[in-house]
LUMKEZA-272088 format. One record per residue: residue number from 1; x, y, z of N, C-alpha, C in turn; residue in three letters. Coordinates in steps of 0.2 Angstrom, whole numbers. Layout:
N
NUM;X;Y;Z;X;Y;Z;X;Y;Z;ALA
...
//
This chain:
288
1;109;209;-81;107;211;-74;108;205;-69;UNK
2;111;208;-64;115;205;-57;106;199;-56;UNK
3;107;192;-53;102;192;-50;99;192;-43;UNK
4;94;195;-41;92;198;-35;93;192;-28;UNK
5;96;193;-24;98;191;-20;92;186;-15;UNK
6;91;179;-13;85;177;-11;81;180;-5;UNK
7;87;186;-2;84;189;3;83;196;3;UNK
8;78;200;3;81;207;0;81;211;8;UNK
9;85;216;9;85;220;16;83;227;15;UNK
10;78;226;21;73;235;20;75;235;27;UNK
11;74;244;30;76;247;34;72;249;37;UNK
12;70;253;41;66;258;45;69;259;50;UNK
13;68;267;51;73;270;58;80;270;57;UNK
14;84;268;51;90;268;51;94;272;47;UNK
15;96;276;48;101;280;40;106;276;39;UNK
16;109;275;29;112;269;30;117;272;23;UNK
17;124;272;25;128;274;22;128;269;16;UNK
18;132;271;10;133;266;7;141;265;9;UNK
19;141;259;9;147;256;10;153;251;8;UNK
20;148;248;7;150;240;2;150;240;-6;UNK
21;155;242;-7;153;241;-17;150;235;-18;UNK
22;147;236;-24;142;230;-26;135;225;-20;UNK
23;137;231;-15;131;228;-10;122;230;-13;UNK
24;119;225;-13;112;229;-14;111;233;-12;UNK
25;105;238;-14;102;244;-11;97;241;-5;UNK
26;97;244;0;93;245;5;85;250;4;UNK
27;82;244;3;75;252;3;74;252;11;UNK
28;74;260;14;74;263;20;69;266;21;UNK
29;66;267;26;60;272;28;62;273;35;UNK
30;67;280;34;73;283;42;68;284;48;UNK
31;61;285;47;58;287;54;54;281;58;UNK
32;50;282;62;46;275;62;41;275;58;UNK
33;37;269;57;33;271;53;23;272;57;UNK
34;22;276;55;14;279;57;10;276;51;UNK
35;6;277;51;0;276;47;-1;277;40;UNK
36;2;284;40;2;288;35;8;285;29;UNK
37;13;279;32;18;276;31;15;268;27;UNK
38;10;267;30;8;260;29;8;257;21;UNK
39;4;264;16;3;260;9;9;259;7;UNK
40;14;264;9;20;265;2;25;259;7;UNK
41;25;259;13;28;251;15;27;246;15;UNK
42;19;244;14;17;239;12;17;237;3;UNK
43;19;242;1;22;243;-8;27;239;-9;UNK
44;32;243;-4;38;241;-4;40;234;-3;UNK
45;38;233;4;40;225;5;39;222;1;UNK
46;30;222;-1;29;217;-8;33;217;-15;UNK
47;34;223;-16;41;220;-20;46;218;-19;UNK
48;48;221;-13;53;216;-12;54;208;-11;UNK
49;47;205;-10;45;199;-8;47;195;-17;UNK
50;42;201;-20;41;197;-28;47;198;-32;UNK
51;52;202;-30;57;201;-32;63;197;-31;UNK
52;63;194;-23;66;190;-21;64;185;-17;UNK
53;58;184;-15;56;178;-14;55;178;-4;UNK
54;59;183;-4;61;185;7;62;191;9;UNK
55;59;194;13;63;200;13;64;200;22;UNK
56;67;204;24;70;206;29;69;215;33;UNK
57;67;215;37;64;221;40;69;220;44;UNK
58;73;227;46;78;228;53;77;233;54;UNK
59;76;236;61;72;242;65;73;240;72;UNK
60;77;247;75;80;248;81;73;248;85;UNK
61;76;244;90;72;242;97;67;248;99;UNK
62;71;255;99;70;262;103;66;264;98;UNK
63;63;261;93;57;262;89;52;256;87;UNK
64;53;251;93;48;246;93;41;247;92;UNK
65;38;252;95;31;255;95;33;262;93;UNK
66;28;261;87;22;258;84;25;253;79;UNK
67;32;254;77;32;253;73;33;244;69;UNK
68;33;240;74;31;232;77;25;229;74;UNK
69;19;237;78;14;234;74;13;235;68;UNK
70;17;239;64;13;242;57;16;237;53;UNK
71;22;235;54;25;229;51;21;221;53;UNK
72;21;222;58;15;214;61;9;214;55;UNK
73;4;222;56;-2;225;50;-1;224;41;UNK
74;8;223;40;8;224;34;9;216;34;UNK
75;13;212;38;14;203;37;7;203;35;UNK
76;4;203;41;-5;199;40;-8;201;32;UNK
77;-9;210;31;-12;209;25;-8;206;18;UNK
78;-1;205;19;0;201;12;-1;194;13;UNK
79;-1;192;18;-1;184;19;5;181;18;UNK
80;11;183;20;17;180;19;21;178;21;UNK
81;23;172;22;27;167;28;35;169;24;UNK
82;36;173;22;44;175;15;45;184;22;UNK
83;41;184;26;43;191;27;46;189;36;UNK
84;54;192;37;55;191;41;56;198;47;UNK
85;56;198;52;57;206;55;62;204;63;UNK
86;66;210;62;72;209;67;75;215;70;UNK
87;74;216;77;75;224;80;80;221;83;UNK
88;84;229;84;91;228;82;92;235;91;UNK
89;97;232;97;99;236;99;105;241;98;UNK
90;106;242;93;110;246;91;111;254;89;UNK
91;115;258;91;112;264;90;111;266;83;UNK
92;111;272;81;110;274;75;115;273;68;UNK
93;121;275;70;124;272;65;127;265;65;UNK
94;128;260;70;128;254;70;124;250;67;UNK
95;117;255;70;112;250;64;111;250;57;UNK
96;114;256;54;115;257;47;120;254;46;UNK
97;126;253;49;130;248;44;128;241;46;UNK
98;124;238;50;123;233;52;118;232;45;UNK
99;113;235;44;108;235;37;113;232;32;UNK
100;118;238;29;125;235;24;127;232;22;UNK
101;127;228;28;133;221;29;125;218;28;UNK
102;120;215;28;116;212;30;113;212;21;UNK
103;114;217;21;113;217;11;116;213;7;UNK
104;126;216;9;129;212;6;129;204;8;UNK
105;128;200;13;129;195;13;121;191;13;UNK
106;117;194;10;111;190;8;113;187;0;UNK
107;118;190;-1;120;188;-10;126;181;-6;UNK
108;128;182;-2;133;175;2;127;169;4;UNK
109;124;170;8;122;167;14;112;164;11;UNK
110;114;160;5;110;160;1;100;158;3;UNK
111;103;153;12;96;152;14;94;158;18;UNK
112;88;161;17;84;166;21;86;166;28;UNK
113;84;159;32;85;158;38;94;158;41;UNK
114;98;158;35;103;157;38;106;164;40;UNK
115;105;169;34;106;175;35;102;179;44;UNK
116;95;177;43;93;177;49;95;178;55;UNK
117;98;171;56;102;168;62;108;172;62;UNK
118;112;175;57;118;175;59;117;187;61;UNK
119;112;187;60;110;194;60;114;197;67;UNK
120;112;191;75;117;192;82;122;193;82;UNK
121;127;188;78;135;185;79;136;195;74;UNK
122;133;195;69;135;201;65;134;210;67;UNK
123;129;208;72;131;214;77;135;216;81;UNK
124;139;209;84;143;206;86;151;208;85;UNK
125;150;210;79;156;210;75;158;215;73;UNK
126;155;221;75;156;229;76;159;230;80;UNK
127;163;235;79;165;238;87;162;247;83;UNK
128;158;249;91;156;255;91;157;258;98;UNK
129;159;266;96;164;268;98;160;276;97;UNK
130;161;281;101;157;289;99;161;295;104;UNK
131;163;299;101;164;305;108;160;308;107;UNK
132;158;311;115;152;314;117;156;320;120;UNK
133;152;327;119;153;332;124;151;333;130;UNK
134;146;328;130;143;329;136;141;321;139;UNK
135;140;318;144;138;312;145;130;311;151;UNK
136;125;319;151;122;319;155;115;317;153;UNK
137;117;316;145;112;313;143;109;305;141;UNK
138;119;304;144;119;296;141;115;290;143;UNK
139;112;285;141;109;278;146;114;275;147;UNK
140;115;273;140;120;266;138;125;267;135;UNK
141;133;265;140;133;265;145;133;269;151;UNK
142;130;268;157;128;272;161;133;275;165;UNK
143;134;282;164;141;287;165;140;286;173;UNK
144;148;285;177;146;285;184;145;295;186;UNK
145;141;295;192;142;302;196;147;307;195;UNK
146;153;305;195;156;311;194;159;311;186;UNK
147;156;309;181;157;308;177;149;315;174;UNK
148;144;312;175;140;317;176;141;326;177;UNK
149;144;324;183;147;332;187;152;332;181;UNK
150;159;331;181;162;333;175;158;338;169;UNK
151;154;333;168;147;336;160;145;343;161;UNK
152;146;347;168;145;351;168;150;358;166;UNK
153;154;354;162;162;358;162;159;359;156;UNK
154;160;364;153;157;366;143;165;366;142;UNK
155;170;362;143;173;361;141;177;353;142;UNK
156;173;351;142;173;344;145;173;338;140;UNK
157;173;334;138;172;328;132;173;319;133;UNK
158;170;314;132;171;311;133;171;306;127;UNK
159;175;299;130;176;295;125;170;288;128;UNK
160;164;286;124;161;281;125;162;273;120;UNK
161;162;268;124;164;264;120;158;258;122;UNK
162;154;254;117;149;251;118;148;246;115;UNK
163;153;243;113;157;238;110;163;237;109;UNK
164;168;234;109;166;227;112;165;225;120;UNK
165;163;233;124;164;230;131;162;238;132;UNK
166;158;240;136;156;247;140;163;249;142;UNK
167;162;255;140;168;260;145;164;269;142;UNK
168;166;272;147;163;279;147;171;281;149;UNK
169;177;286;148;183;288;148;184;297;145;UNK
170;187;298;152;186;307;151;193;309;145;UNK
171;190;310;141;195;310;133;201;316;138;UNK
172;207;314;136;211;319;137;213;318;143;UNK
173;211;311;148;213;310;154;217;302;154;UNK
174;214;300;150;213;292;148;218;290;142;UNK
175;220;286;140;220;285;131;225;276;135;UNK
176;229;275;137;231;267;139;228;262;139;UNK
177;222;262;143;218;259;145;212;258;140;UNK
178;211;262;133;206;261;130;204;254;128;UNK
179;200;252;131;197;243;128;196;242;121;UNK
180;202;245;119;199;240;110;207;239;109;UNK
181;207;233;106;211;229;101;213;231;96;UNK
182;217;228;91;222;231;83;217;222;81;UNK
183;213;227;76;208;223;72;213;216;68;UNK
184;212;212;69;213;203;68;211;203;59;UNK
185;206;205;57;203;205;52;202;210;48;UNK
186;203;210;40;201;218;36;194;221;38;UNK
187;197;228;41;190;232;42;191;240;43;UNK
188;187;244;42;186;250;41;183;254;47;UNK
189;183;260;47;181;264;52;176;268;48;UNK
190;172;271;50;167;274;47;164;279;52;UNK
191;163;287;52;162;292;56;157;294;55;UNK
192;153;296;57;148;302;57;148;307;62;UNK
193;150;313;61;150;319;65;144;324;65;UNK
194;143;327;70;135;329;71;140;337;74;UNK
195;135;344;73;137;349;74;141;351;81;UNK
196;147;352;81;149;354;87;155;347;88;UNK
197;153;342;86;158;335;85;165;336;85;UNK
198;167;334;91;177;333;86;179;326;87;UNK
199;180;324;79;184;320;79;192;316;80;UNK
200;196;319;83;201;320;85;203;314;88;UNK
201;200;313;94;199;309;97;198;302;96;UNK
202;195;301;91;194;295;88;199;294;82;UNK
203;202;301;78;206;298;72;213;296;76;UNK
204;216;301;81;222;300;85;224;294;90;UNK
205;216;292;93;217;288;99;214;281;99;UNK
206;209;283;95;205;277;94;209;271;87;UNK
207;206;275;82;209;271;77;217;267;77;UNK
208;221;272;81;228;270;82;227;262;85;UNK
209;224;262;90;220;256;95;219;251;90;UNK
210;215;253;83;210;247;79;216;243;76;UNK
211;222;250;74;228;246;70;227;251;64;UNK
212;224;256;67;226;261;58;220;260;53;UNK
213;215;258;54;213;257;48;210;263;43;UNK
214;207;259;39;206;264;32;199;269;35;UNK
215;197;274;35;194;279;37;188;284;32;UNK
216;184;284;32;178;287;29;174;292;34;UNK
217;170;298;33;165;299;34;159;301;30;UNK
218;154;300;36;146;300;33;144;305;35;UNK
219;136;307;32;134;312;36;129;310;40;UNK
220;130;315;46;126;313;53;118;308;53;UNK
221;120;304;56;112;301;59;109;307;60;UNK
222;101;308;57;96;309;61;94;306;67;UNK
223;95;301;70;92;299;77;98;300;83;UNK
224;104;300;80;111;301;88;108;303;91;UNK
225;110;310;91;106;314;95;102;312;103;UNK
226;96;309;99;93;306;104;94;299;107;UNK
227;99;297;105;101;289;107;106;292;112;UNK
228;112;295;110;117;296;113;117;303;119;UNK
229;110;306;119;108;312;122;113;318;122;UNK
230;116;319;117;118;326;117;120;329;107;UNK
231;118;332;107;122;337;99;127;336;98;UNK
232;134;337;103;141;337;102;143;330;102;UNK
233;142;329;96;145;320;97;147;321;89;UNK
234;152;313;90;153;310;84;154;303;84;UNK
235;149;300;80;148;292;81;154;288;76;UNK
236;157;283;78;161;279;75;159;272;74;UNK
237;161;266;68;160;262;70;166;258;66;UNK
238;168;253;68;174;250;66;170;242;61;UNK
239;170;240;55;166;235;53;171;231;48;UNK
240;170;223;47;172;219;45;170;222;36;UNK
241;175;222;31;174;222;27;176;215;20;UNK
242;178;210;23;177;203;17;173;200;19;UNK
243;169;201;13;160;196;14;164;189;13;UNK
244;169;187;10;170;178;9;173;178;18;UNK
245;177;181;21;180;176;28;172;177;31;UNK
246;169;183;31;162;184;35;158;178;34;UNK
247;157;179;29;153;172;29;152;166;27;UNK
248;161;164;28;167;157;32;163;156;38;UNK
249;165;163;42;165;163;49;157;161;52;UNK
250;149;164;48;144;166;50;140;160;47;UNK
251;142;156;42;139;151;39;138;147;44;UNK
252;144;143;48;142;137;51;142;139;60;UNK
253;138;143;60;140;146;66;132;142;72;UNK
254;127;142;65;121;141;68;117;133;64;UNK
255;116;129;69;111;123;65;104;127;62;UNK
256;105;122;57;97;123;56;92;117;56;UNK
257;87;118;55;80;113;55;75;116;50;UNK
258;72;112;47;68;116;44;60;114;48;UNK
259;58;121;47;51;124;51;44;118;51;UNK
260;42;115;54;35;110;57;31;114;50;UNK
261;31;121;53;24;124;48;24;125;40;UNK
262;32;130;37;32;132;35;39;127;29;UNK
263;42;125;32;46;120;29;52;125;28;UNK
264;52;134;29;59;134;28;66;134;33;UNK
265;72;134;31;78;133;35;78;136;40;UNK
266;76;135;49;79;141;50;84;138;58;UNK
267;85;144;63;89;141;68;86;142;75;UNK
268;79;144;75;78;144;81;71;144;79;UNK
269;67;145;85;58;143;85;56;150;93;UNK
270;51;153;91;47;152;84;51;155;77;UNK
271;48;153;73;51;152;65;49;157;64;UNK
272;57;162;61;56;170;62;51;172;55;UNK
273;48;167;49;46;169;45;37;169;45;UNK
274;35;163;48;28;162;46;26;162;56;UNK
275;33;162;60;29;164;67;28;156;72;UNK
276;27;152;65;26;144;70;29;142;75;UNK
277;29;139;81;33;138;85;31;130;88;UNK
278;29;128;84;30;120;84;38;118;83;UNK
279;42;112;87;49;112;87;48;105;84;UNK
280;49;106;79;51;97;75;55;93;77;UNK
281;54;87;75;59;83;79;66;82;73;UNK
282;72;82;78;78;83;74;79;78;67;UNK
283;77;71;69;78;66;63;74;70;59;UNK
284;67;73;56;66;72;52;67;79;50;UNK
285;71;83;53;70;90;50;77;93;51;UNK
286;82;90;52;89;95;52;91;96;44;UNK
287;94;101;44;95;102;36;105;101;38;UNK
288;106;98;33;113;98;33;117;103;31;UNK
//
């Protein structure tokens, strides 16, 4: 038997493709969590702690409340400076491969805190991408006024891009100017279509853009919908797939120190494990 990685990755609010051969399993809880949620999450993470020593919580922003505190409710009652928690702006299926990549590379990235830190730079490292039939439900990014009016054409569609750089672009007007790049590094595209979705647009015009790459789909987020405000969508994300340049690139990207209170590795303060925010002094506490 494989040994369990020192970090293990639990999800909430995320649906999560599998993606990564030989990556850990993700234990997930897709909705936020209530009440009624507490014992069998507070189960889970405990295992996961006794099995690996750290575990790691990732849960999108747009379900901060409640679900903040019932995670905060589960830290206090086990008493563990090993549990870390990290909300994620990213939409639904970005945050699910963001989980993925964040499994596979806790088997790389062997100190807790370093995985930790590198969680920013590796959302970073997506490029996500969705067509909408509609943009009048969108926030981010915010469709200008006649963009809006357009939405009202039932035969209208657009292209959103929200990585690497906002753009909202009337599919079937635009395709030159699309802001992405012919991907630098091996990586995949990965779709999720929702009823009424056409992909088209993304296999033709988009991915040409990335460089062609290799293509999958998954099935629909539960939460698009409401992130991206409308049913006629399909969500894409473009992701790095070689854990060894990945975490070449993400290893040395952040100092560490280790924590005043709790003594472990990490890269900022407060200390995303035990919460300490006392700042050591560098002499005696940079880890090399």
């Amino acid at each position: 038997m494989a040994e369990a990685p020192s970090t293990a990755v639990l999800s909430v609010g995320y649906d999560l493709p599998q993606l990564l051969e030989g990556a850990p399993p993700v234990s997930t809880f897709p909705e936020a969590l209530d009440r009624d949620d507490l014992d069998r999450a507070m189960e889970t993470i405990d295992a996961a702690l006794q099995r690996s020593g750290h575990a790691l919580v990732i849960y999108p922003q747009w379900l901060r409340e409640p679900t903040l505190r019932r995670l905060e409710t589960i830290r206090a009652a086990l008493a563990t400076d090993g549990l870390a928690l990290h909300d994620s702006a990213l939409p639904p299926l970005a945050g699910g491969v963001l989980c993925n990549l964040a499994s596979a590379l806790a088997a790389e990235l062997t100190l807790p805190g370093q995985l930790v830190a590198a969680l920013g730079d590796l959302e970073h490292e997506l490029v996500v991408v969705s067509w909408l039939g509609s943009v009048t439900g969108l926030r981010q990014p915010s469709p200008s006024l006649l963009q809006h009016l357009g939405s009202l054409s039932p035969r209208s569609s657009y292209g959103v891009v929200l990585q690497p750089v906002h753009a909202v672009l009337r599919v079937g007007q635009t395709g030159h100017d699309l802001p992405l790049y012919k991907a630098q590094k091996p990586m995949e595209l990965v779709m999720a279509a929702h009823e009424g979705g056409d992909t088209s647009w993304l296999t033709h015009t988009v991915n040409p853009a990335l460089g062609n790459l290799r293509a999958r789909t998954v099935a629909a987020t539960r939460h698009g919908p409401d992130w991206w405000g409308t049913s006629r969508l399909v969500e894409a994300v473009a992701y790095p797939t070689s854990l060894t340049e990945l975490t070449r690139e993400l290893a040395g990207r952040h100092r560490l120190h280790l924590c005043g209170w709790c003594s472990k590795a990490i890269a900022s303060t407060p200390c995303p494990f035990c919460r300490g925010a006392e700042q050591p002094s560098e002499a005696a506490s940079a880890v090399p």
